[in-house]
C-alpha positions, 0 to 999 in steps of 0.5 A: 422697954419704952423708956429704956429700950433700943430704938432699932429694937423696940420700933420707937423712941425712948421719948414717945412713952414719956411725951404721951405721958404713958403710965408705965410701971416705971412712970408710976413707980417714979410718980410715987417716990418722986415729986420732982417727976410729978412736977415735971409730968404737971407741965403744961408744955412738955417737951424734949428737955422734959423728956430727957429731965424726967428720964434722969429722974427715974434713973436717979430713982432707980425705976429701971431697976424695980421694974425688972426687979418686978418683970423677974418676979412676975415672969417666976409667978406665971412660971410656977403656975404654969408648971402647977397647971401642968399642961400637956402636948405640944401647945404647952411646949409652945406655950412655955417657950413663949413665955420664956422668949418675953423675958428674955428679949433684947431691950 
C-alpha cells in the first residue's frame, strides 16, 4: 500500500516509505533480486529522483506483483486456520469479517 497505493486512500505518499528507507515486502524482495535498487537505497543523498527511480525498479521486477501474490497466500493460510479453529458466536463473525475486510481494502 505505501509504495503503491492511493495517497487519498492510505493517508500518505508513495514516496514516504521509500525516502524512510522502510523494508517493506516489496523493498526487500527488490533488495534480493536487484542490485541496481541496492545501489540506489546505498545513496548517501536520496532524494526525490531516487524515489521515483527505485519505484520503477521494483516495477521492472515485478515486486508489486509477488507481494499480492504473497498477501493472497497469507490471507488463504490465516483463513484456513481460521475456520480449523472453528470459533464460535458473534466474535467469530466479527473476527472473519475483519479479516476479509484486510484483504479486500482499495489501495
Amino acid at each position: 500500500m505505501g509504495i503503491w497505493g492511493d495517497p487519498g486512500v492510505t493517508g500518505k505518499s508513495a514516496a514516504t516509505d521509500i525516502l524512510s528507507r522502510k523494508k517493506s515486502l516489496p523493498v526487500l524482495y527488490g533488495l534480493t533480486h536487484s542490485e541496481k535498487l541496492v545501489d540506489i537505497y546505498r545513496r548517501d543523498e536520496f532524494g526525490e529522483s531516487d524515489v521515483a527511480e527505485a519505484i520503477n525498479e521494483l516495477n521492472a521486477i515485478n515486486a508489486q506483483e509477488f507481494t499480492l501474490h504473497s498477501e493472497e497466500s497469507y490471507y488463504n493460510t490465516a483463513l484456513s486456520a481460521l475456520e480449523a479453529a472453528n470459533p464460535q458466536g458473534q466474535p467469530s463473525e466479527w473476527l472473519m469479517q475483519l479479516v476479509k475486510s484486510l484483504f479486500a481494502r482499495n489501495y
